[in-house]
N, C-alpha and C positions, 0 to 999 in steps of 0.2 A: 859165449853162451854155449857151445856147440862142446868147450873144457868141459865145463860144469855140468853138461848129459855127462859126457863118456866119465867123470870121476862119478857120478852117482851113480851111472850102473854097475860100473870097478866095485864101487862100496857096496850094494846091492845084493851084487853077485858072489863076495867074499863073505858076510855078513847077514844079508837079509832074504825076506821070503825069497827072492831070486834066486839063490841060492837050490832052494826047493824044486823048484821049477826049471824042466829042461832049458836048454840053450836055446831053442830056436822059439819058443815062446818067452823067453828074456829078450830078444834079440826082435823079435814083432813088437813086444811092446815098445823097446828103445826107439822101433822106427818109427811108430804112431806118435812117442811122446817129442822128438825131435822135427815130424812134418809138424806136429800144433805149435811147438815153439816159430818156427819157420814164417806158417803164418801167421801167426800171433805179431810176429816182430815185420810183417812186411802192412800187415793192416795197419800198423800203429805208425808206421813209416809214411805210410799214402797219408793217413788221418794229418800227420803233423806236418805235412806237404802243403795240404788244403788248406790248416789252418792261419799258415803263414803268407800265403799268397795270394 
């Protein structure tokens, strides 16, 4: 999961709006959208914990 950020900001950043946008707000975003994956992937972890036990 954590490939698939850093190639999307690579592609982003060569490529898209990011591109536009200084480094250090590419680089806040990156960190915002990798803590919601984080917890995204730890909710869903407890969730299928619970539901098996």
């Amino acid at each position: 999961m954590l490939f698939l950020v850093a190639a999307l900001l690579l592609l982003g950043t060569l490529l898209g709006t990011a591109a536009l946008a200084p480094v250090p707000v590419t680089a806040a975003a990156a960190t915002v959208i990798a803590a919601w994956l984080v917890a995204f992937a730890a909710r869903e972890r407890l969730a299928r914990k619970r539901r098996t036990s």
